[in-house]
mmCIF file of the C-alpha atoms, coordinates in Angstrom:
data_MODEL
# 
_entry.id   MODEL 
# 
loop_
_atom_site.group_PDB 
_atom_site.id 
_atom_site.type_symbol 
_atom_site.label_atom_id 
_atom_site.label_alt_id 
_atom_site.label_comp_id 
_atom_site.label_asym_id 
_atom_site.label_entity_id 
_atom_site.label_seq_id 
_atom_site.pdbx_PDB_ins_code 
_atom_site.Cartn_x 
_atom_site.Cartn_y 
_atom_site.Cartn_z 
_atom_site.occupancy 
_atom_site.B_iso_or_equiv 
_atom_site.pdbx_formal_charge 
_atom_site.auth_seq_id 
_atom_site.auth_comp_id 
_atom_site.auth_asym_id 
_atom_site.auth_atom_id 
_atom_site.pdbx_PDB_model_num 
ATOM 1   C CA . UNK A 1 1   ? -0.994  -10.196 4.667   1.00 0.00 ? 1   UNK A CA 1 
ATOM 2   C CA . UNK A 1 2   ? 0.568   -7.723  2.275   1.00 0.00 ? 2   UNK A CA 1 
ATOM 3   C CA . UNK A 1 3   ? -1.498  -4.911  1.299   1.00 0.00 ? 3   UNK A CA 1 
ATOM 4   C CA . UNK A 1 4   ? -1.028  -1.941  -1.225  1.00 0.00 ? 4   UNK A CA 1 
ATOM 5   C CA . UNK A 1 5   ? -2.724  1.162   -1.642  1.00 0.00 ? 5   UNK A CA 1 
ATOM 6   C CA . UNK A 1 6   ? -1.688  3.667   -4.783  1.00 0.00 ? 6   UNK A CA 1 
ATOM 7   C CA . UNK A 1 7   ? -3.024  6.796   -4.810  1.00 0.00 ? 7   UNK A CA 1 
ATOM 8   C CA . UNK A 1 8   ? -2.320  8.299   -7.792  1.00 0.00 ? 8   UNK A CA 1 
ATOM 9   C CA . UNK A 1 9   ? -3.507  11.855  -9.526  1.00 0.00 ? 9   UNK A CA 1 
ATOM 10  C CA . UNK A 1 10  ? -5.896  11.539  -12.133 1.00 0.00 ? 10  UNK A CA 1 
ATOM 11  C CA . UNK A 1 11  ? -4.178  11.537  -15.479 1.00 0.00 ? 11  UNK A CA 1 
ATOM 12  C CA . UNK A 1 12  ? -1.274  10.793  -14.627 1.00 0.00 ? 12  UNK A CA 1 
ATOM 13  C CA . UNK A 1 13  ? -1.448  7.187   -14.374 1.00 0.00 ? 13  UNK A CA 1 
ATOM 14  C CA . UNK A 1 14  ? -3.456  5.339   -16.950 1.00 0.00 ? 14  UNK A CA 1 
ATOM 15  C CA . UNK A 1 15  ? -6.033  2.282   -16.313 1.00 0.00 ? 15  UNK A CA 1 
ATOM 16  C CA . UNK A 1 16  ? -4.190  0.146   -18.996 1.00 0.00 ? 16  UNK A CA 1 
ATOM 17  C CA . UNK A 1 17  ? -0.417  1.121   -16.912 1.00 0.00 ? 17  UNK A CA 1 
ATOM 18  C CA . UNK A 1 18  ? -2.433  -0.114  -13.715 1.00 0.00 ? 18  UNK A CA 1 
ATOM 19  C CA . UNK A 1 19  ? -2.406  -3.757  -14.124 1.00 0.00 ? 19  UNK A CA 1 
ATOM 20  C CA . UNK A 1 20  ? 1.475   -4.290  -15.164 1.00 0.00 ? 20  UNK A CA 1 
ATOM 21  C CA . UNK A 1 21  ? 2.210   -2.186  -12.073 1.00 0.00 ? 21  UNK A CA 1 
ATOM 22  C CA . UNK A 1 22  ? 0.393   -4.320  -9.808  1.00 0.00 ? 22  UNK A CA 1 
ATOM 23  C CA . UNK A 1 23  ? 1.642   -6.787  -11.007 1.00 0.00 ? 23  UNK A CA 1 
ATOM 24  C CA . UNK A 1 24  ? 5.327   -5.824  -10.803 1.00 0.00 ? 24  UNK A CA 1 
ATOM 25  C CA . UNK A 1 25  ? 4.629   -4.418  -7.166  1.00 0.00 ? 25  UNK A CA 1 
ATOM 26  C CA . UNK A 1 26  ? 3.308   -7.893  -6.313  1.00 0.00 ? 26  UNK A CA 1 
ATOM 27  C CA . UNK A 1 27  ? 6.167   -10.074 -8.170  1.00 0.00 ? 27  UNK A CA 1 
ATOM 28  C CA . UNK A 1 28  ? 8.664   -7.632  -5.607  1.00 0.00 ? 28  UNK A CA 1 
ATOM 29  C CA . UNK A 1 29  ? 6.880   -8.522  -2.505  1.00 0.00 ? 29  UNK A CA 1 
ATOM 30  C CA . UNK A 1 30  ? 6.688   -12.149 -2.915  1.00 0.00 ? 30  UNK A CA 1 
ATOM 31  C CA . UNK A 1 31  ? 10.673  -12.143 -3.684  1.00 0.00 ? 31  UNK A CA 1 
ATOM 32  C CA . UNK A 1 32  ? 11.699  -9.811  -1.248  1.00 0.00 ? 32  UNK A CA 1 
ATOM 33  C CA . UNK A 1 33  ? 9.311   -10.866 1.995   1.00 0.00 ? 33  UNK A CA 1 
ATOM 34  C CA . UNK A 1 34  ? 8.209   -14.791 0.402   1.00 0.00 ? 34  UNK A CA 1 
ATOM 35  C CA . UNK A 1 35  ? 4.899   -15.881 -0.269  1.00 0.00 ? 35  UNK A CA 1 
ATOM 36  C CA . UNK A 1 36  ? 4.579   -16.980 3.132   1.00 0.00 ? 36  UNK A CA 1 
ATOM 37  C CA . UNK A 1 37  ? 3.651   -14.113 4.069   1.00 0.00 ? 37  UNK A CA 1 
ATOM 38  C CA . UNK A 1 38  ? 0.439   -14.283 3.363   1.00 0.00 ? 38  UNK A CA 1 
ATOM 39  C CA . UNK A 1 39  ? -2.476  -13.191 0.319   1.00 0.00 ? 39  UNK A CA 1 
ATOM 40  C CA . UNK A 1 40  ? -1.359  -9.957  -1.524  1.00 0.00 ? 40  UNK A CA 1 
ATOM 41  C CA . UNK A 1 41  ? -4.135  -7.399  -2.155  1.00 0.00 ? 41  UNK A CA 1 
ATOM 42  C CA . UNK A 1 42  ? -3.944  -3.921  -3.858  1.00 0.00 ? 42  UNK A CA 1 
ATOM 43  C CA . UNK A 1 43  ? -6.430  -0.944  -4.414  1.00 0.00 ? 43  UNK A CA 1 
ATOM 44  C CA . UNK A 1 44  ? -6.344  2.627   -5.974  1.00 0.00 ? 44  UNK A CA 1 
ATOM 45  C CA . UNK A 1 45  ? -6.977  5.838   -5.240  1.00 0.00 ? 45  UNK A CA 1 
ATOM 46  C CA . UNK A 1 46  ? -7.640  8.677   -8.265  1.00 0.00 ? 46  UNK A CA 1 
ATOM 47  C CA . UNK A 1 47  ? -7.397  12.122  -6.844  1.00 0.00 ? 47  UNK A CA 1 
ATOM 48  C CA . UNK A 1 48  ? -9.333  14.538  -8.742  1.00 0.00 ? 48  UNK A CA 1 
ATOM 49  C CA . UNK A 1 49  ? -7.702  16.921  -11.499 1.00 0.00 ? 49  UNK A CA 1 
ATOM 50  C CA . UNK A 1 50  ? -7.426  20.238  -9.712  1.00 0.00 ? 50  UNK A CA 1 
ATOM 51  C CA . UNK A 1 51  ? -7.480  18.412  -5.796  1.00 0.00 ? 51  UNK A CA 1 
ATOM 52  C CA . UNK A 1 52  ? -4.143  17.636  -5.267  1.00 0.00 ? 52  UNK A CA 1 
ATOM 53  C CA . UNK A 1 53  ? -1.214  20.971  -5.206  1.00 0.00 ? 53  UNK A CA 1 
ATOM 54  C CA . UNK A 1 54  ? 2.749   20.872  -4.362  1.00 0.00 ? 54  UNK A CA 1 
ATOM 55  C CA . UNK A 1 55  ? 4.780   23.984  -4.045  1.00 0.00 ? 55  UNK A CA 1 
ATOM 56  C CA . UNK A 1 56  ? 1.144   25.589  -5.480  1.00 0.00 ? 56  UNK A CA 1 
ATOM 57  C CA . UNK A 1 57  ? 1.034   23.874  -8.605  1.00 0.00 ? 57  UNK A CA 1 
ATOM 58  C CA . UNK A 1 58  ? -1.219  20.985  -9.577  1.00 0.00 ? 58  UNK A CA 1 
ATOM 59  C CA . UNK A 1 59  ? 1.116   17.398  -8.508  1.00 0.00 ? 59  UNK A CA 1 
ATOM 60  C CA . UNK A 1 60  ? 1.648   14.537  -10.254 1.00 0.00 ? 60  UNK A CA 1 
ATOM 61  C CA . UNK A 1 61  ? 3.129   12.939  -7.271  1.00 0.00 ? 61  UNK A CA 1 
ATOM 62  C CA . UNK A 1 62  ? 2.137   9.340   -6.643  1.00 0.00 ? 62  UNK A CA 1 
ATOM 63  C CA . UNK A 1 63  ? 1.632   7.335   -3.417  1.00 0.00 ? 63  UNK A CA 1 
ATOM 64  C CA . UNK A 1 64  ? 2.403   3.677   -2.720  1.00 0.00 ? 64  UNK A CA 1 
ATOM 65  C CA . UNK A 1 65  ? 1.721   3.166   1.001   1.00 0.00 ? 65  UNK A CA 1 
ATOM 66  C CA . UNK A 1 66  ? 2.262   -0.634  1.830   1.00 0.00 ? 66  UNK A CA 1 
ATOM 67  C CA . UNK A 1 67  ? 0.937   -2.559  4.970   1.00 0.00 ? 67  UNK A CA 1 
ATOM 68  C CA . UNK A 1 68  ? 3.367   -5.638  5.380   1.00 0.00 ? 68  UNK A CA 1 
ATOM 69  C CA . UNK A 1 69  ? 3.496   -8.384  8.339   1.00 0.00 ? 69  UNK A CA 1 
ATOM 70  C CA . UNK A 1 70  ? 5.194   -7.371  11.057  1.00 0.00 ? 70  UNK A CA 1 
ATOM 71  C CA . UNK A 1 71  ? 8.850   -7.735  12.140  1.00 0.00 ? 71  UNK A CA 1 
ATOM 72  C CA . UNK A 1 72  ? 10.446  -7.024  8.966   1.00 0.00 ? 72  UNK A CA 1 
ATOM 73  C CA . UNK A 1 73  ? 14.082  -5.427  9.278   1.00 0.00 ? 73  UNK A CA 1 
ATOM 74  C CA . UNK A 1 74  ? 15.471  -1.761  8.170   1.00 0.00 ? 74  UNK A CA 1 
ATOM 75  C CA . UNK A 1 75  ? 17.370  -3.533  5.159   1.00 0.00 ? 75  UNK A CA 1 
ATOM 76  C CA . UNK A 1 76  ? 14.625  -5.466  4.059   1.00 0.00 ? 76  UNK A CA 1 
ATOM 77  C CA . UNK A 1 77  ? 11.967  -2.860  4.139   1.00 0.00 ? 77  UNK A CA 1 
ATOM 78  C CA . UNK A 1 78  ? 14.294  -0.642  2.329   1.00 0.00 ? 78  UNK A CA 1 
ATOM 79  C CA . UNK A 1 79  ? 15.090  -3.017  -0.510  1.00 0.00 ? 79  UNK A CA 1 
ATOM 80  C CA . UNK A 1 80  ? 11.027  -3.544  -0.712  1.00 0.00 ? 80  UNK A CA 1 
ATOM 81  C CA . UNK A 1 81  ? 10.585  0.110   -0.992  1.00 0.00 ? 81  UNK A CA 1 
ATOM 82  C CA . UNK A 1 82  ? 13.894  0.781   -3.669  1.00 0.00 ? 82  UNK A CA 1 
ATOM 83  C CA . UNK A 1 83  ? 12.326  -2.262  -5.844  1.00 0.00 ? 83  UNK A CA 1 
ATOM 84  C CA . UNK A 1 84  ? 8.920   -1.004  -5.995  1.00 0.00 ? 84  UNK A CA 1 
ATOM 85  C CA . UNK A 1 85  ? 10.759  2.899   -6.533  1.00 0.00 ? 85  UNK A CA 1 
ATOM 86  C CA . UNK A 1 86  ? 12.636  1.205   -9.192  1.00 0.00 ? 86  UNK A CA 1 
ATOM 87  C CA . UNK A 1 87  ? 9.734   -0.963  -11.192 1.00 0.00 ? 87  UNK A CA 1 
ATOM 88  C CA . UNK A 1 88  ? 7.170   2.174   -10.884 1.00 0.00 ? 88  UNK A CA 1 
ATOM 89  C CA . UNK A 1 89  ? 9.827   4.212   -12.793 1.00 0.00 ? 89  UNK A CA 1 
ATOM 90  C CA . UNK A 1 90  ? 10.510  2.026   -15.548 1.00 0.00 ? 90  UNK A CA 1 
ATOM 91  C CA . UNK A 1 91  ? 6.778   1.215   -16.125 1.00 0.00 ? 91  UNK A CA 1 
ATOM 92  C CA . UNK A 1 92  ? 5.153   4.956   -15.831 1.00 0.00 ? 92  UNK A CA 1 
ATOM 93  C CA . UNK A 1 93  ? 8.473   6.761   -16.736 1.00 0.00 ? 93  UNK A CA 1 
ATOM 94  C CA . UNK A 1 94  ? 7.590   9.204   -13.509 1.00 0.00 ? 94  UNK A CA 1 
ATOM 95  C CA . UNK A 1 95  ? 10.597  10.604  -11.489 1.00 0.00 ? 95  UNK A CA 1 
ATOM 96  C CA . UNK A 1 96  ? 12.131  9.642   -7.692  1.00 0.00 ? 96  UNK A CA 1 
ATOM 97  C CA . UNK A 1 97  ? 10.401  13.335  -7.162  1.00 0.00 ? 97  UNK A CA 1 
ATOM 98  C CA . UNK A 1 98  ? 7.190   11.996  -8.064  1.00 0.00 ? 98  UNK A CA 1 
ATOM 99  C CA . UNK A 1 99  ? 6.520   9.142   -6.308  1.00 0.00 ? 99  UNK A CA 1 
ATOM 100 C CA . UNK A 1 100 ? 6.125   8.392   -2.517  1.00 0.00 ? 100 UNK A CA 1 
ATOM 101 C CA . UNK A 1 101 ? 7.002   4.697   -1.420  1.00 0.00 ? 101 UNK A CA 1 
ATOM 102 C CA . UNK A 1 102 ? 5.771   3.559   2.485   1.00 0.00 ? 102 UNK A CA 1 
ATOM 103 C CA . UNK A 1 103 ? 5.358   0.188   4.269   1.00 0.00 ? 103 UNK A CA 1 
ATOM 104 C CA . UNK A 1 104 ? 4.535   -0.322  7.345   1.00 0.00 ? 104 UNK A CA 1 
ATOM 105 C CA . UNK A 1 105 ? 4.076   -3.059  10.045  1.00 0.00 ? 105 UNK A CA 1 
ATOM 106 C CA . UNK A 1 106 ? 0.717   -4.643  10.028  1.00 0.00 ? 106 UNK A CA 1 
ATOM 107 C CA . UNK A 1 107 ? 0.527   -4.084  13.534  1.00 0.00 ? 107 UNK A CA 1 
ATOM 108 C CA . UNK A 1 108 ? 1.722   -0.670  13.560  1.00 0.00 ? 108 UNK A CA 1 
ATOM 109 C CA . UNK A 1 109 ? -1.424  1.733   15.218  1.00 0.00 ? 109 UNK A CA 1 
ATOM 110 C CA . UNK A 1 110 ? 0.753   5.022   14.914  1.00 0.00 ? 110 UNK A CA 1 
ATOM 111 C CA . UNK A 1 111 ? -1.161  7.724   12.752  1.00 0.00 ? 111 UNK A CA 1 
ATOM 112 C CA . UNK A 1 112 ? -4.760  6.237   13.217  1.00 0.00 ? 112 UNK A CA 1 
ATOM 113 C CA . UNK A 1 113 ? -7.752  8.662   12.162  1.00 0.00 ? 113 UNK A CA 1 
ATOM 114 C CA . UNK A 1 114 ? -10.453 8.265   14.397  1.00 0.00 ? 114 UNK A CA 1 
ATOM 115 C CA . UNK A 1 115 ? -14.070 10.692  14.642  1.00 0.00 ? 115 UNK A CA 1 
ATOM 116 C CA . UNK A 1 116 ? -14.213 12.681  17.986  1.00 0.00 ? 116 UNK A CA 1 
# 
């Protein structure tokens, strides 16, 4: 399974952008890792005006943090991530400084929140 989640900072990326960048994001996976793969699923995440700060200023800084099957090489997962960099830019017009691109192995348990 691949699996996207965008978390991006309210007003900064609007509904009617949302759609072609899913879209372009999905079109990447499938021709980078195949559509063997498994289904493709994406969600969103608005953080609220005034919530989210960098170097003590309100961010624009968007996050695309992938979950992809496991096993996947360095060069591979680094061409996934460049493509997506790549596509986000020329459909939102944000900056490499504004944007955050992650995928990790579906089986990957590293970083795991869990309630005491």
């Amino acid at each position: 399974m691949i699996e996207f989640l965008c978390t991006v900072q309210e007003g900064c990326i609007p509904e009617n952008m949302r759609e072609e960048l899913e879209s372009a994001i999905e079109k990447t996976s499938i021709s980078i890792l195949g559509s063997a793969k498994g289904p493709f699923s994406i969600s969103w995440t608005e953080i609220p005006r005034d919530f989210g700060f960098r170097g003590g200023k309100p961010t624009t800084t968007s996050h695309v943090r992938g979950q992809i099957p496991d096993g996947c090489d360095s060069e591979t997962r680094e061409r996934l991530m460049k493509e997506i960099g790549a596509r986000w830019y020329d459909i939102t017009g944000q900056t490499e400084d504004e944007l955050i691109v992650a995928a990790r192995d579906e089986g990957w348990k590293g970083n795991t929140i869990t309630s005491s």
